[in-house]
MARKOLTOR-314734 format. One record per residue (C-alpha): residue number from 1; residue in three letters; x, y, z. Coordinates in nm, 3 decimals. Each point is the difference from the previous one (the first is absolute). Layout:
# residues N
+-----+------+---------+---------+---------+
!  nr ! rest !       x !       y !       z !
+-----+------+---------+---------+---------+
! NUM !  ala !       X !       Y !       Z !
...
+-----+------+---------+---------+---------+
//
This chain:
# residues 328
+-----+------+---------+---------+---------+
!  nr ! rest !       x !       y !       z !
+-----+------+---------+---------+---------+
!   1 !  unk !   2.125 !   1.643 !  -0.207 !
!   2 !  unk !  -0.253 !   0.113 !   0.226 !
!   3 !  unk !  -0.212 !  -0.234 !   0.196 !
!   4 !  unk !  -0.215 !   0.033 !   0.310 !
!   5 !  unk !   0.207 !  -0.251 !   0.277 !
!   6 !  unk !  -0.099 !  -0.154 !   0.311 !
!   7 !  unk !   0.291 !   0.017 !   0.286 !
!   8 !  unk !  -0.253 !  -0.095 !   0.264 !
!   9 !  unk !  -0.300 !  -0.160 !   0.034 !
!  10 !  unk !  -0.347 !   0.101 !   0.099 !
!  11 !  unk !  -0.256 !   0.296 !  -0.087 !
!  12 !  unk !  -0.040 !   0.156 !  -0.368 !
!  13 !  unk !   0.245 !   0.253 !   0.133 !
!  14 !  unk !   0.282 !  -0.245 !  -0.005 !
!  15 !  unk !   0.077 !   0.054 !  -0.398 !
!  16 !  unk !   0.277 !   0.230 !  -0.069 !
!  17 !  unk !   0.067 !   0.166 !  -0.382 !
!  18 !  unk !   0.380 !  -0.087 !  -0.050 !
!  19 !  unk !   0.285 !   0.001 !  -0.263 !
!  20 !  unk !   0.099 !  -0.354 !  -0.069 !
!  21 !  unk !   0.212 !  -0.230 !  -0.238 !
!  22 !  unk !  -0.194 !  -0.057 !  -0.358 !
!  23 !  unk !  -0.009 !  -0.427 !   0.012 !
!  24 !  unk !   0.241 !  -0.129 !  -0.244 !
!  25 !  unk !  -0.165 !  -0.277 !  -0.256 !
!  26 !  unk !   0.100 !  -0.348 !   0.113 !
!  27 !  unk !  -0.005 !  -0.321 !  -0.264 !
!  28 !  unk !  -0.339 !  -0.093 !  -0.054 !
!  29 !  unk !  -0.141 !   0.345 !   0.141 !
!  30 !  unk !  -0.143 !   0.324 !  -0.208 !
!  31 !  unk !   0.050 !   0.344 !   0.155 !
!  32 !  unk !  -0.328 !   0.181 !  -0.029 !
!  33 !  unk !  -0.062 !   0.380 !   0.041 !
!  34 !  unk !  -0.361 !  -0.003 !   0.221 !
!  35 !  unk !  -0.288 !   0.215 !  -0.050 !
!  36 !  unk !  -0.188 !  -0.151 !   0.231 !
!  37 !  unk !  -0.039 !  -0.227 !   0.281 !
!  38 !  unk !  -0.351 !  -0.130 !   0.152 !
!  39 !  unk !  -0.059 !  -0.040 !   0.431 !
!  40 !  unk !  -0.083 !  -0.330 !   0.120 !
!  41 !  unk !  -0.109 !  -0.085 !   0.349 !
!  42 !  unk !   0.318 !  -0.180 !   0.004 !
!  43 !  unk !   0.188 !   0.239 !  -0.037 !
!  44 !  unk !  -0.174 !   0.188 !   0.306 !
!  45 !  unk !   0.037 !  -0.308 !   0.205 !
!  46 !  unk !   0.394 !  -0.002 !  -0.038 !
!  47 !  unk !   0.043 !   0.385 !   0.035 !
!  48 !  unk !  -0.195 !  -0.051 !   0.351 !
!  49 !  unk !   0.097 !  -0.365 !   0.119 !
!  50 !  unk !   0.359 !   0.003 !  -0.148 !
!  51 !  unk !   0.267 !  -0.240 !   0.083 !
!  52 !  unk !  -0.316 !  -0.203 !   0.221 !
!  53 !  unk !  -0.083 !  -0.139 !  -0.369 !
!  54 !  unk !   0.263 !  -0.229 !  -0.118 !
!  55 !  unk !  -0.066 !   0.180 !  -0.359 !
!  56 !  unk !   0.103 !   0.328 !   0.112 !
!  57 !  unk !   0.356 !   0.151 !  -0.124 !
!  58 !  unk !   0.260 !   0.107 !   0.181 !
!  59 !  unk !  -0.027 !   0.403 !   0.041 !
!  60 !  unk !   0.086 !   0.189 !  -0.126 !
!  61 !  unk !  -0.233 !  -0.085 !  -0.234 !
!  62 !  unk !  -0.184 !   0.067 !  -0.306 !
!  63 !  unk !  -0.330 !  -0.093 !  -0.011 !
!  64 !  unk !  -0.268 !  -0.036 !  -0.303 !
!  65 !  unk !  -0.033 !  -0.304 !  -0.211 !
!  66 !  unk !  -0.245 !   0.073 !  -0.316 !
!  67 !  unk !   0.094 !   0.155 !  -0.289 !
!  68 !  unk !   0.013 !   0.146 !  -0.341 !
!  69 !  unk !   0.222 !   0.200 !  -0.197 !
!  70 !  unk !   0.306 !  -0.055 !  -0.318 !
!  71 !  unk !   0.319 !  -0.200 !  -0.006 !
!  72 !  unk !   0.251 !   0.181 !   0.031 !
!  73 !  unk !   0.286 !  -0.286 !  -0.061 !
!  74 !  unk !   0.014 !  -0.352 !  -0.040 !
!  75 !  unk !   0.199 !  -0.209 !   0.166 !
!  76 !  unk !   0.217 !  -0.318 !  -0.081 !
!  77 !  unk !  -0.179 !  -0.256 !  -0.069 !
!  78 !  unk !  -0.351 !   0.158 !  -0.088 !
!  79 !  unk !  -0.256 !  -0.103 !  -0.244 !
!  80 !  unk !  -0.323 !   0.133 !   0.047 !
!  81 !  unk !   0.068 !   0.345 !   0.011 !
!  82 !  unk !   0.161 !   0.305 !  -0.210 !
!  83 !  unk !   0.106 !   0.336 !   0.079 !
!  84 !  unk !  -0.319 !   0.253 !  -0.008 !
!  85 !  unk !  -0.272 !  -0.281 !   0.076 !
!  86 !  unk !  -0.300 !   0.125 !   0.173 !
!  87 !  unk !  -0.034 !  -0.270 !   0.305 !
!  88 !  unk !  -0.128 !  -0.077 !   0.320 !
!  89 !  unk !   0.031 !  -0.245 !   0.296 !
!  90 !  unk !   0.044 !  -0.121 !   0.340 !
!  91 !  unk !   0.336 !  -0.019 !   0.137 !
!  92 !  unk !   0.111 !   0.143 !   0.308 !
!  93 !  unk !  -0.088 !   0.192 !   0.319 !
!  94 !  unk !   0.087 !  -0.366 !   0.196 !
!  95 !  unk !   0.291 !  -0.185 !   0.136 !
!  96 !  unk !   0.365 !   0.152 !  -0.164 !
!  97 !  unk !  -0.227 !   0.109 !  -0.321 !
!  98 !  unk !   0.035 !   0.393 !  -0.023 !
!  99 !  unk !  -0.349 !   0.121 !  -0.060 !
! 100 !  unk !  -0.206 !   0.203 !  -0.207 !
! 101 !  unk !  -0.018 !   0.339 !   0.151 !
! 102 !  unk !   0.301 !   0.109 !  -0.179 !
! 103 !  unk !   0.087 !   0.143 !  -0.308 !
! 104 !  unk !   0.135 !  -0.313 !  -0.130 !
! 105 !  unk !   0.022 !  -0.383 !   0.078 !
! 106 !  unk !   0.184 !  -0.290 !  -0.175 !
! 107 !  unk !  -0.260 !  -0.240 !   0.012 !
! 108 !  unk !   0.015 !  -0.399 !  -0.103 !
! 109 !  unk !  -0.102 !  -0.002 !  -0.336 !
! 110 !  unk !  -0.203 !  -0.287 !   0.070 !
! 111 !  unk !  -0.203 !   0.177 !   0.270 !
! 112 !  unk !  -0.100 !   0.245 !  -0.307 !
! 113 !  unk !  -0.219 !   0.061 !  -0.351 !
! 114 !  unk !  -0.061 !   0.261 !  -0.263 !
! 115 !  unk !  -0.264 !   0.229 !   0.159 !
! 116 !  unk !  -0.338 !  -0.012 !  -0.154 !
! 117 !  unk !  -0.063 !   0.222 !  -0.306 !
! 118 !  unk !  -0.281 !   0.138 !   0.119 !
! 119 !  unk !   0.096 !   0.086 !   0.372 !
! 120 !  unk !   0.118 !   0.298 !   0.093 !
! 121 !  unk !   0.334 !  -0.008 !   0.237 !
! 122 !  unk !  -0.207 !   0.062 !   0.299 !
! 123 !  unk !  -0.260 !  -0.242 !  -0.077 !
! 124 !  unk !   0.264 !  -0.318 !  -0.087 !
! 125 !  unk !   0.190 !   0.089 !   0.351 !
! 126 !  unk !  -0.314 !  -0.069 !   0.148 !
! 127 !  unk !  -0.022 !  -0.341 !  -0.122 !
! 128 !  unk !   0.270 !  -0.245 !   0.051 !
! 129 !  unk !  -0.020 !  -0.154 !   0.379 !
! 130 !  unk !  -0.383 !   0.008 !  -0.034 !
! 131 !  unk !  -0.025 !  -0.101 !  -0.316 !
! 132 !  unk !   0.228 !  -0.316 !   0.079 !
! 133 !  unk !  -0.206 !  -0.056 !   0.321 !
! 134 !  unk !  -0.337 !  -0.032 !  -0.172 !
! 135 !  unk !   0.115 !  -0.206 !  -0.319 !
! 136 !  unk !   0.170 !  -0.217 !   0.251 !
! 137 !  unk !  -0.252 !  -0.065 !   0.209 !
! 138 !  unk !  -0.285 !  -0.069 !  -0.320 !
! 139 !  unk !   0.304 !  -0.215 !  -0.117 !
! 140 !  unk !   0.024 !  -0.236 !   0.284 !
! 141 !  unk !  -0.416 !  -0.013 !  -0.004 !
! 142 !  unk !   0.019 !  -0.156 !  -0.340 !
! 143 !  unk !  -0.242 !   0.002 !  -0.293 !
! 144 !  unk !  -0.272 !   0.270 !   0.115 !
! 145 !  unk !  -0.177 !   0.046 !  -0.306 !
! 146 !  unk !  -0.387 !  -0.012 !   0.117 !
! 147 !  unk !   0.044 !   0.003 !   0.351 !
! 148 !  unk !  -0.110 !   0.152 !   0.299 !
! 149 !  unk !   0.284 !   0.194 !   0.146 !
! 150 !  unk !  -0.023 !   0.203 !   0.262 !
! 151 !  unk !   0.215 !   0.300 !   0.058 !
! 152 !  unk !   0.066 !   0.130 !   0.337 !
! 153 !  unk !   0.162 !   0.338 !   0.010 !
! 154 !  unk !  -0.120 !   0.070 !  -0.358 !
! 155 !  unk !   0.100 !   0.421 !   0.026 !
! 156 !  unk !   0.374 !  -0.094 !   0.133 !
! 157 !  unk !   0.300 !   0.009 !  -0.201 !
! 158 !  unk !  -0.002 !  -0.382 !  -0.096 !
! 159 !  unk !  -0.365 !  -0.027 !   0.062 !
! 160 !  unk !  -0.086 !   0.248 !  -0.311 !
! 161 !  unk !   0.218 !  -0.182 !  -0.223 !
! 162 !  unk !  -0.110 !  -0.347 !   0.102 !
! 163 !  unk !  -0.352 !   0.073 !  -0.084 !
! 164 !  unk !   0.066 !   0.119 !  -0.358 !
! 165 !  unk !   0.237 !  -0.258 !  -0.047 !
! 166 !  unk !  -0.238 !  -0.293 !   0.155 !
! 167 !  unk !  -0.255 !   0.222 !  -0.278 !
! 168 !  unk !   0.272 !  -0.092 !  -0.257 !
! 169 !  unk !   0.050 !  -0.363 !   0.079 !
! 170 !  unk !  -0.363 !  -0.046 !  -0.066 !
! 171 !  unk !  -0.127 !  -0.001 !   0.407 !
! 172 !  unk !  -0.330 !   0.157 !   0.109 !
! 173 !  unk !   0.159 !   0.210 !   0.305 !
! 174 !  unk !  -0.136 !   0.083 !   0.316 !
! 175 !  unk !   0.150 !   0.260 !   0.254 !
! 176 !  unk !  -0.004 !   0.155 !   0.307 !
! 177 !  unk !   0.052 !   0.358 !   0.117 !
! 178 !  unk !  -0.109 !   0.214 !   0.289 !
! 179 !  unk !  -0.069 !   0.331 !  -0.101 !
! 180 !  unk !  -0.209 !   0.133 !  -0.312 !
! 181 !  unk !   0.328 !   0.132 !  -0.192 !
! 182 !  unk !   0.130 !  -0.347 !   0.037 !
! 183 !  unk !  -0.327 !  -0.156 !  -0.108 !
! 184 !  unk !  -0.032 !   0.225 !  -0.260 !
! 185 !  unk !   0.361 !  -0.076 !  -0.120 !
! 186 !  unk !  -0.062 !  -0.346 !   0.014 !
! 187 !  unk !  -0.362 !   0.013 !  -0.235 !
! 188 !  unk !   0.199 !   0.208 !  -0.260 !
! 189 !  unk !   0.292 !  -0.283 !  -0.015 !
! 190 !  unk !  -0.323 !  -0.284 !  -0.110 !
! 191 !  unk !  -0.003 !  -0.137 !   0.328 !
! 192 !  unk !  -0.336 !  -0.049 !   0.250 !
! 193 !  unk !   0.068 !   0.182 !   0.301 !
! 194 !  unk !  -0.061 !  -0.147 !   0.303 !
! 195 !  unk !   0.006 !   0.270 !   0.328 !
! 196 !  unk !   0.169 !  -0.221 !   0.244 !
! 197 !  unk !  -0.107 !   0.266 !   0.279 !
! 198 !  unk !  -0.384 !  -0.054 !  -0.031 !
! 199 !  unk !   0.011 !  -0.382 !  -0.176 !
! 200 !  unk !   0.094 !  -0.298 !   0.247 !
! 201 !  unk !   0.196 !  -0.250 !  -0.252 !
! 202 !  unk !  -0.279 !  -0.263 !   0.109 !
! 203 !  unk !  -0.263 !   0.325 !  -0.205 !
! 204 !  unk !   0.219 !   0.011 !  -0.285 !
! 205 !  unk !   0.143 !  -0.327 !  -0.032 !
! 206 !  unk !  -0.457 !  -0.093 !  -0.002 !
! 207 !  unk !  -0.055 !   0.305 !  -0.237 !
! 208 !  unk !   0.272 !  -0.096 !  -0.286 !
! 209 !  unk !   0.073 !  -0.340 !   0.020 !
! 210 !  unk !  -0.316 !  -0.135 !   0.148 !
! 211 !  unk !   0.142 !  -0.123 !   0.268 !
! 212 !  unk !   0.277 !  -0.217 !  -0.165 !
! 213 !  unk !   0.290 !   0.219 !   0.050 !
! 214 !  unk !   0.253 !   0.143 !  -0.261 !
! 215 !  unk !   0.231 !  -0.202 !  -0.224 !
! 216 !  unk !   0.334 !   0.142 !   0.099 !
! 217 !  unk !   0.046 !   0.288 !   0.271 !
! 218 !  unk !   0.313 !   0.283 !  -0.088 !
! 219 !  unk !   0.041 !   0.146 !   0.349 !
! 220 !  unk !   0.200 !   0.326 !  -0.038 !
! 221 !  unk !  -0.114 !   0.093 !   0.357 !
! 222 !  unk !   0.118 !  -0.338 !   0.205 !
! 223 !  unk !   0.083 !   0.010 !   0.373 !
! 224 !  unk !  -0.303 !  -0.084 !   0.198 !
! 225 !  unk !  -0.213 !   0.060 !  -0.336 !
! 226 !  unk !   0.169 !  -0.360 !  -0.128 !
! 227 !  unk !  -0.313 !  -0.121 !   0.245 !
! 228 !  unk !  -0.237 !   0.205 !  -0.205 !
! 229 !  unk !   0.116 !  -0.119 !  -0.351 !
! 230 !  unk !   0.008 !  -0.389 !   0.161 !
! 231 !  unk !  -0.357 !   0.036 !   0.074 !
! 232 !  unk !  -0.099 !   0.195 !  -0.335 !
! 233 !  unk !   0.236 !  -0.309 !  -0.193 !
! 234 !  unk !  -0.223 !  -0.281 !  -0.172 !
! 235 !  unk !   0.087 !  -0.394 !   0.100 !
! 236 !  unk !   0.335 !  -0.067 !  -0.143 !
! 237 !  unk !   0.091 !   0.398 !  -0.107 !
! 238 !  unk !   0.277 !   0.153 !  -0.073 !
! 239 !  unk !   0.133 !   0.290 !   0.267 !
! 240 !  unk !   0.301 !   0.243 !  -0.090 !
! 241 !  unk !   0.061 !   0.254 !   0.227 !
! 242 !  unk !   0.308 !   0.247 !   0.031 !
! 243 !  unk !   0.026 !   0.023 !   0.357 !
! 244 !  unk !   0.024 !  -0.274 !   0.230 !
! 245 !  unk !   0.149 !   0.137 !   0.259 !
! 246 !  unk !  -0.250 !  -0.091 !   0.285 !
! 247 !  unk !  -0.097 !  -0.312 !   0.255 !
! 248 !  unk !  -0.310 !  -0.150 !  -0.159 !
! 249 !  unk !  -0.203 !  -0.311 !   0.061 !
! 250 !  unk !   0.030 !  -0.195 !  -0.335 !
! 251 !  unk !  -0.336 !  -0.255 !   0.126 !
! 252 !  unk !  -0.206 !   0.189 !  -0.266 !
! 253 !  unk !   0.233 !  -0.054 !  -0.257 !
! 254 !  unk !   0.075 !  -0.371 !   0.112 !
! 255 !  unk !  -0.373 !  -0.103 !  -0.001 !
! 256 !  unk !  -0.047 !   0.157 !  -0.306 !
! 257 !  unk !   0.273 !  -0.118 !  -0.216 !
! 258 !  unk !   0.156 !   0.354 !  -0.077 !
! 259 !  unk !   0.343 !   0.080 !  -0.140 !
! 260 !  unk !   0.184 !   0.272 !   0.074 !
! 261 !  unk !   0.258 !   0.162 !  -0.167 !
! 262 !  unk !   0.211 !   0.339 !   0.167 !
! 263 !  unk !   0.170 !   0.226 !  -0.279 !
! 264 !  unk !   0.304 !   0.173 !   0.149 !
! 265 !  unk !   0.151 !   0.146 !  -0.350 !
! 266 !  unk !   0.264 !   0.142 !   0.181 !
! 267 !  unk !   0.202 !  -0.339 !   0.000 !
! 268 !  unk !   0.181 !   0.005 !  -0.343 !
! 269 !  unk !   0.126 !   0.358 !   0.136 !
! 270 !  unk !   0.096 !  -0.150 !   0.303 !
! 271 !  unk !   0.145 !  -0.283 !  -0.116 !
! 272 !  unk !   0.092 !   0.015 !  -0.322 !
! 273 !  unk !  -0.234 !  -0.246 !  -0.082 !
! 274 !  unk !  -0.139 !  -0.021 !  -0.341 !
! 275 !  unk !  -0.004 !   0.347 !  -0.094 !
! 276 !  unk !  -0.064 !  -0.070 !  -0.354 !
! 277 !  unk !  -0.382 !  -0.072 !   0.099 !
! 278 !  unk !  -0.050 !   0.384 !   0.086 !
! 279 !  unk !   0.154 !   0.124 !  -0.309 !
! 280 !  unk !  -0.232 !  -0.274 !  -0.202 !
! 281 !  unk !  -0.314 !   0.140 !   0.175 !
! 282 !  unk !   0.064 !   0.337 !  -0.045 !
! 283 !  unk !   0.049 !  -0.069 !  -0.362 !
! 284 !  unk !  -0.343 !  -0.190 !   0.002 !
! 285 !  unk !  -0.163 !   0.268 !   0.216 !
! 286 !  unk !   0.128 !   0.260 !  -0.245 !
! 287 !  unk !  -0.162 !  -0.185 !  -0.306 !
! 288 !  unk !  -0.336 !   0.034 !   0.195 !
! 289 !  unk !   0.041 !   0.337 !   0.085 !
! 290 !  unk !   0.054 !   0.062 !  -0.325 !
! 291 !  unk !  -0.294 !  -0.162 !  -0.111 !
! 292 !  unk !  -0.180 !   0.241 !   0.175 !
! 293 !  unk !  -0.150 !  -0.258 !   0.291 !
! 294 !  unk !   0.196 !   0.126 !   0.311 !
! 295 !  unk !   0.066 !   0.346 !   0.106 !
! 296 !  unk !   0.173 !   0.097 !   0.351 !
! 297 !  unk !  -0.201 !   0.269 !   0.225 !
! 298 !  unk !   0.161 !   0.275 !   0.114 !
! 299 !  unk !  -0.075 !   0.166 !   0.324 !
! 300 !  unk !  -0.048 !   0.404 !  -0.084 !
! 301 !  unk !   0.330 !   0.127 !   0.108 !
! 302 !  unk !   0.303 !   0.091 !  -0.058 !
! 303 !  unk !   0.331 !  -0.034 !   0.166 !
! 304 !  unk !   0.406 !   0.102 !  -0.037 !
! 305 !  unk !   0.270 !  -0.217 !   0.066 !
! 306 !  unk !   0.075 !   0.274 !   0.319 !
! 307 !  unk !  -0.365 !  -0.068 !   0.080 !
! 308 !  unk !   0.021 !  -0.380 !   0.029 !
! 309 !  unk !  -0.094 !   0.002 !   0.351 !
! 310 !  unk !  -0.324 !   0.158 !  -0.072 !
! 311 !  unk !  -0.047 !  -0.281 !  -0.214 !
! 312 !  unk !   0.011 !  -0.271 !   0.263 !
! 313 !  unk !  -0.231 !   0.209 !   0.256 !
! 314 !  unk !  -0.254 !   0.001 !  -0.270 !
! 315 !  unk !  -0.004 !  -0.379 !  -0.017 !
! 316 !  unk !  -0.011 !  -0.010 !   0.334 !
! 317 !  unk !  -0.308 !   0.224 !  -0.024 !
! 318 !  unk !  -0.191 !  -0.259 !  -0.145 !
! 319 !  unk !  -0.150 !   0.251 !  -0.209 !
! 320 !  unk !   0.163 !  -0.021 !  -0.339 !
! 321 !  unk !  -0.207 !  -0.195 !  -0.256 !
! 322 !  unk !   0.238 !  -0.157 !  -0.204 !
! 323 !  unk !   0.423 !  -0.001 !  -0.028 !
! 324 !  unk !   0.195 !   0.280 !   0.106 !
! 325 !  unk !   0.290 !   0.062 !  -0.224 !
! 326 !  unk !   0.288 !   0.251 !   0.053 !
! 327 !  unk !   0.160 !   0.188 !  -0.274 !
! 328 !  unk !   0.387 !  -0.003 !  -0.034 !
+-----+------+---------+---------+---------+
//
């Protein structure tokens, strides 16, 4: 099969198109011809930092780890799935998992779900690792339903699908965004948009909550912002954030009775941890797409398999509004 590989680590011109071996099924696996595959900042963070993050594979590797496309074959074992079902996921691209920019993968039938019906291929690839990232981190929030819930990073990959999904779960949303695209984006989703460039979070926090603060904080941003969403948090608010990577003094947090909670959905991947939870909430995030109350954004481009690595460069852009998906 034909699959864009990465022997060595570094710049976008480190993929390579090559012939390799079509994955056989294993027990409890599906082999699934892709169509498409989505571009997370992940996925640019291992192509650059490699082997420095303990997630990376080995090379050479095989990066990519949303999809959506048919089975192909079953193997032993499997339940859930039969040959020629239309499905999508997130199950590779990490650790010894063969990824998703390839023609095929045999992929844990547990990490996986029928597609939605009315998704196209290119659309459902661009859902699974931020889908699962924003239902997780509403999840872990609780019962939302008439809250105030700010948003940070409301135009972003998870922070799109948070808001309509917060929208679904009954929340009145808040969100910030820098730019008028992403401000604009973020009105058209039902959220207020808050420009986080010309409104201190003292303005805002003043302006929508009356000084109070919001009930629960989803911080799709995090790093030094976790300081920003601390002070934005009501007394004894919830705070999810996605990224935690960062040195942070927690007195804000302390004084104010805050709990935190850090979604890393990378860990039943990782660890072959309960994977069955991802299938479940792609099957549950399905049902609402279906219902017509969460659509993906696509940024307005197109790319090849062979053009993968213009893919990642226009992430890094920080231009695209919406996911970038590449075609198989």
């Amino acid at each position: 099969m034909k699959a864009m590989v990465i022997n060595e680590y570094g710049g976008t011109d480190k993929f390579e198109l090559s012939d390799v071996d079509k994955p056989e099924v294993q027990a409890g696996h599906i082999l699934v011809k892709i169509a498409a595959t989505s571009i997370n900042t992940v996925d640019t963070m291992i192509r650059q930092m490699g082997t420095e993050l303990p997630l990376s594979p080995k090379p050479p590797a095989i990066l990519g780890m949303d999809f959506a496309g048919i089975v192909e074959e079953v193997g032993d074992g499997v339940t859930k799935f039969s040959i020629g079902d239309e499905v999508y996921g997130c199950a590779g691209g990490l650790g010894d998992l063969q990824g998703t920019l390839a023609q095929y993968i045999s992929a844990d039938e547990k990490l996986v779900a029928l597609k939605p019906k009315t998704l196209s291929m290119k659309e459902a690839a661009a859902i699974p690792l931020v889908g699962i990232t924003a239902f997780e981190g509403l999840h872990h929030i609780g019962d939302i339903q008439d809250q105030n819930i700010l948003i940070h990073g409301g135009a972003g990959g998870v922070g799109h699908l948070a808001i309509q999904l917060a929208k679904y779960f009954g929340a009145k949303v808040f969100s910030t965004g820098g730019t008028p695209e992403q401000l604009n984006l973020i009105k058209e989703l039902g959220a207020t948009p808050i420009n986080f460039t010309s409104e201190t979070v003292e303005d805002y926090v003043a302006k929508y909550t009356d000084g109070i603060g919001f009930d629960s904080v989803f911080d799709t941003v995090g790093g030094p912002n976790l300081s920003n969403s601390f002070e934005a948090a009501a007394l004894n608010a919830h705070v999810s954030t996605t990224v935690s990577l960062v040195e942070l003094d927690l007195s804000t947090a302390h004084f104010k009775g805050l709990s935190l909670h850090v979604i890393f959905m990378l860990i039943p991947m990782l660890h072959n941890h309960k994977r069955e939870v991802h299938g479940d909430v792609l099957s549950n995030l399905a049902q609402v797409i279906d219902e017509g109350k969460l659509k993906p954004i696509l940024d307005d481009t197109n790319y090849s398999l062979e053009q993968v690595g213009q893919a990642h460069e226009r992430l890094a852009s920080g231009k695209a509004l919406g996911k970038i998906v590449v075609t198989i």
